[in-house]
N, C-alpha and C positions, 0 to 999 in steps of 0.2 A: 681462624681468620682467613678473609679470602684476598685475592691478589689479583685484578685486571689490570690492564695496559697494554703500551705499546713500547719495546727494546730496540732502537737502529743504532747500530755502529758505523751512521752514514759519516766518512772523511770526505772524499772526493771522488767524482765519476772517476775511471783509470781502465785504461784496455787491460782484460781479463787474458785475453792469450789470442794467439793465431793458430788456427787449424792448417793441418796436413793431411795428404792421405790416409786411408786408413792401413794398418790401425790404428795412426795418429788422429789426433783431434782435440777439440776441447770442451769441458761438461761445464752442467750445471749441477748441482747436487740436490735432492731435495727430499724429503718425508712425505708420502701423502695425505691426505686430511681424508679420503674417504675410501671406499671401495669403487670402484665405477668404469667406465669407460672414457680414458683420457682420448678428445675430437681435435681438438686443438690446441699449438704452444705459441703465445705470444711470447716475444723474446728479442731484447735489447742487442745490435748488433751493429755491424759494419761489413760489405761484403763486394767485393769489386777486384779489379784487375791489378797489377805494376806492370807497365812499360807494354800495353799492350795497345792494340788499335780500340778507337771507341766501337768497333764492330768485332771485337771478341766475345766467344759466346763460355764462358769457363758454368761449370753444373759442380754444384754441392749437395750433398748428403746429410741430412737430420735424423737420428733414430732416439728412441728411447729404450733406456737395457736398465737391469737390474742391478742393483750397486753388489759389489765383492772387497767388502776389506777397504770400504770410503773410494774406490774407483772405480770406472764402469768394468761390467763384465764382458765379457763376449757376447751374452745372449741379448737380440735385438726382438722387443716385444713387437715395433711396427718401427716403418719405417718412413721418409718420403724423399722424392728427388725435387732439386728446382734448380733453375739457371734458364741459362739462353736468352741474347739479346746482351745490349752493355750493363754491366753491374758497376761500372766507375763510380765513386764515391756515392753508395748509396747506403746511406746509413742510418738509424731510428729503431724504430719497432718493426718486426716483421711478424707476420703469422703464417706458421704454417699446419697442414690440416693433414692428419693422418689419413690415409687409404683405408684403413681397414678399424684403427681404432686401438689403441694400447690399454688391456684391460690390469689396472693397477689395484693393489690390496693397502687397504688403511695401515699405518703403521710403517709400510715398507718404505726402505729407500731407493731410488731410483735418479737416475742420471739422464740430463739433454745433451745429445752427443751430438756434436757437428762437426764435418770431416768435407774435404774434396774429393770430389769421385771423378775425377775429371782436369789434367793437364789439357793446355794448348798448345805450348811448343815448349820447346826449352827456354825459351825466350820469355814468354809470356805466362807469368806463371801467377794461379787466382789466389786470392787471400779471402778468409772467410774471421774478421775478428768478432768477438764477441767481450761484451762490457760488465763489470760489474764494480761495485762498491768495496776500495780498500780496510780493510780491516783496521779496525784500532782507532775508530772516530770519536769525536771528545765527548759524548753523552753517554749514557748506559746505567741503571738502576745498580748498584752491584748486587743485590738479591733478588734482581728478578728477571725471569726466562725471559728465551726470544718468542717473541709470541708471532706470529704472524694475521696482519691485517683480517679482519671481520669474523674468520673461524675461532678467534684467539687460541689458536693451539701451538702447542708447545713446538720448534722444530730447531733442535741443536745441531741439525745434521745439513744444515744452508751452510754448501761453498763448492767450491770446484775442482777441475784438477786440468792438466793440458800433456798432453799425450809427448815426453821428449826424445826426440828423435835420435840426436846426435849421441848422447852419453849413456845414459841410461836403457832408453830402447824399452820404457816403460810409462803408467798413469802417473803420475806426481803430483799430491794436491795441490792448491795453489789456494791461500788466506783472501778470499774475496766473498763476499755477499752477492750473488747471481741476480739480475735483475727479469723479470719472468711473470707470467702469470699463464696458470692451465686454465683451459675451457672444457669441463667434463660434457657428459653424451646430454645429462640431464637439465643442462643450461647452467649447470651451477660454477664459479669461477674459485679461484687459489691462487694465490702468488704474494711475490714481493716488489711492486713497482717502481719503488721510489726510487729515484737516480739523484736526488739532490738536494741540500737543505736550505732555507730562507727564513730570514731574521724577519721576525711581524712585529710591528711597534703597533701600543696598545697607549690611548691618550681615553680623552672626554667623550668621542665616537667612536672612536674603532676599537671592537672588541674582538677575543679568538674564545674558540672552545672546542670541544670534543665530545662524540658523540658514541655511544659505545650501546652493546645489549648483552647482559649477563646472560649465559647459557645456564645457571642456575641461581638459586637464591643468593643472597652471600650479604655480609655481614663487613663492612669498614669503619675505619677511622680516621683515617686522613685522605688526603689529595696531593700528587705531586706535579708539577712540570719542569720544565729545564726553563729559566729564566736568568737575566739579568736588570742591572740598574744601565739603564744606555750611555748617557754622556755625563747629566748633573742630575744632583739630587731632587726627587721628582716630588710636584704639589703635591698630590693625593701616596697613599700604600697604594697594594696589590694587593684585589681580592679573590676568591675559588666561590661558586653558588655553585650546586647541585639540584639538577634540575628534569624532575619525571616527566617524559612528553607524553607518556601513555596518561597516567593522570593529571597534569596539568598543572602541577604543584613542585614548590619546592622544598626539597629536601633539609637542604641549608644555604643560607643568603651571608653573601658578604663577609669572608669567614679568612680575614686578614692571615696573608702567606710572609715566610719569612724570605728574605733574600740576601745574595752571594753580596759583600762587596762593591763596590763602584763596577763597573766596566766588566765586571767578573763573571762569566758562567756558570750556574750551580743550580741545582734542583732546590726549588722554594718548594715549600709544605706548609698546606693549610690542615691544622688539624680540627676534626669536627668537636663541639661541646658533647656531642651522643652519639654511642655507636649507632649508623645508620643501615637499613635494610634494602638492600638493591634486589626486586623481585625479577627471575628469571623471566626473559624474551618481553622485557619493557627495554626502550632505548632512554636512555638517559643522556642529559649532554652536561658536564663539566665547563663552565664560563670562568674567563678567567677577564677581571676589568679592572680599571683604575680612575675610576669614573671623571677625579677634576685634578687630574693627570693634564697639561700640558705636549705639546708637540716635542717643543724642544728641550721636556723635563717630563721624561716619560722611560715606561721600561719596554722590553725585545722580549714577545717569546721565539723560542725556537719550532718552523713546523716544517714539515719535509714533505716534496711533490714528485709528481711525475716530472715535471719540467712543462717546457709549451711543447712536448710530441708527449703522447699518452697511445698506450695499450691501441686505442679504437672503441667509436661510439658504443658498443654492444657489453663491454668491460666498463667502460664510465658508467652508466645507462643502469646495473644490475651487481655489479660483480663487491663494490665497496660502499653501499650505503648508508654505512659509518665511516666518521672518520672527522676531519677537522671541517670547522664550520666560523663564518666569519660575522662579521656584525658592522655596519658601520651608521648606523643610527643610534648607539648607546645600550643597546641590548633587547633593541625595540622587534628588530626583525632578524633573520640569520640565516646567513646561504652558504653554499657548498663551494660558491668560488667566492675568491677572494676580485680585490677590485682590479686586480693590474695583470692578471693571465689566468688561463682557465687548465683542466689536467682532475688529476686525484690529488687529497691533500690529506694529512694524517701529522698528528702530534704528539712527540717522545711525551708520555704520560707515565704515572700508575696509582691505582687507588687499593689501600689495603687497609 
């Protein structure tokens, strides 16, 4: 039997750590998906002064090293400097682009290391924070991996660690989901975007789904998502279609899901009448609707975004061309953003 989806243990955005000099600092941890040459790191942060004039110029250090025992090692495969100019409260996405090019092997682990390479006085002293996702968020398949967005590969090795200065005087993991995405030499992208989740109510027009493409054949039976019942008991069920875009057909229609409780969050399952055949590198999308559902007697699914700051157009544009997709004509048309902000969108699923 085969298993696609998608696994977040998104709780809440939460500052991941603050970096120090080196060999202080603070990582991202990660697996990577191929062999290549890693060109650029997009990466969720915070980076600016305390108590300093707005014409301080504080310079930080970004390397990427080989992981040792879940913490960074010593050896820096590339590296880059940036600063100068005020950094006061400047905070979102940043990218930074290797000088030479960090050549990374499939399978390994490796670490985003950011450090200060550079005091301004005693006085003035820079902070470089970096953000991710606390651990322990209320969704999660219990049988099944963390997969990460569009490669669907496997990576148990997402989290961090922050360099302790004072007691230790060593790497210390720290329980967060790294917010990130690489940009390899070949255009190709990887990461974990998502900074946050949002409840999408599903009535007579507005519909959610999921759009995925098996890396090989594979064989299911059901469909899940995290869902609830919103406020009152709602006109219509909740139903899962299955739907091949390369052929234009559907799999299975209308294939009544079970649900939590009133108010309750819990993974509804639609199970299919036939075991169904998902043909490698077709995208298929997962619909999930409630068609004479009411506004105010309707159910929530749960789907998770970049927020309104995202990566940058060249990561929207190419990097997740799967992922959650919206509907609000009935299931007539279906787009990639939603009607109230725009970003990457993707929904706790899995089909097995």
């Amino acid at each position: 039997m085969a298993y696609l989806g998608n696994r977040f243990t998104i709780g809440r955005l939460t500052e991941h750590a603050r970096a120090g000099m080196p060999p202080g600092g603070v990582s991202y941890r990660f697996t990577s998906p191929k062999s290549g040459v890693l060109k650029d790191v997009f990466w969720y942060r915070a980076f600016g002064t305390e108590a300093c004039s707005p014409t301080a110029t504080p310079k930080f250090i970004v390397s990427i090293r080989p992981d040792k025992n879940g913490v960074p090692s010593t050896s820096i495969l590339d590296q880059a400097e940036f600063g100068g100019g005020s950094l006061r409260d400047d905070w979102g996405w940043g990218k930074m682009s290797l000088p030479n090019g960090a050549l990374l092997t499939v399978g390994n682990i490796y670490h985003i290391v950011a450090s200060i390479s550079q005091w301004i006085d005693q006085v003035c002293k820079p902070k470089i924070v970096m953000f991710g996702i606390k651990l322990g968020g209320f969704f999660g398949a219990p049988d099944q991996p963390f997969v990460i967005p569009k490669t669907q590969l496997l990576d148990t090795n997402l989290g961090g660690a922050m360099y302790d200065e004072k007691f230790h005087k060593a790497w210390v993991p720290i329980p967060h989901t790294p917010i990130f995405v690489l940009g390899f030499e070949d255009g190709s992208f990887h990461g974990q975007p998502y900074r946050e989740h949002r409840d999408y109510s599903l009535d007579f027009y507005r519909n959610v789904g999921q759009e995925f493409t098996p890396k090989k054949d594979s064989v299911v039976n059901a469909a899940f998502i995290h869902g609830r019942v919103a406020w009152t008991a709602p006109t219509d069920r909740l139903y899962a279609s299955l739907f091949n875009k390369a052929t234009n057909t559907y799999l299975a229609k209308n294939i009544v899901m079970s649900t939590p409780k009133i108010k309750l969050w819990g993974w509804c399952r639609a199970g299919f009448p036939a075991p169904i055949t998902l043909k490698a590198d077709q995208t298929h999308r997962l619909e999930i609707t409630s068609p004479n559902s009411q506004y105010t007697q309707s159910y929530e699914v749960k789907v998770v975004t970049t927020g309104y700051q995202d990566p940058g157009p060249e990561v929207v544009a190419t990097a997740f061309e799967n992922g959650a997709v919206f509907s609000r004509d009935g299931g007539k048309t279906w787009s990639k953003e939603p009607y109230f902000t725009k970003g990457i969108w993707d929904m706790p699923y899995w089909i097995k």
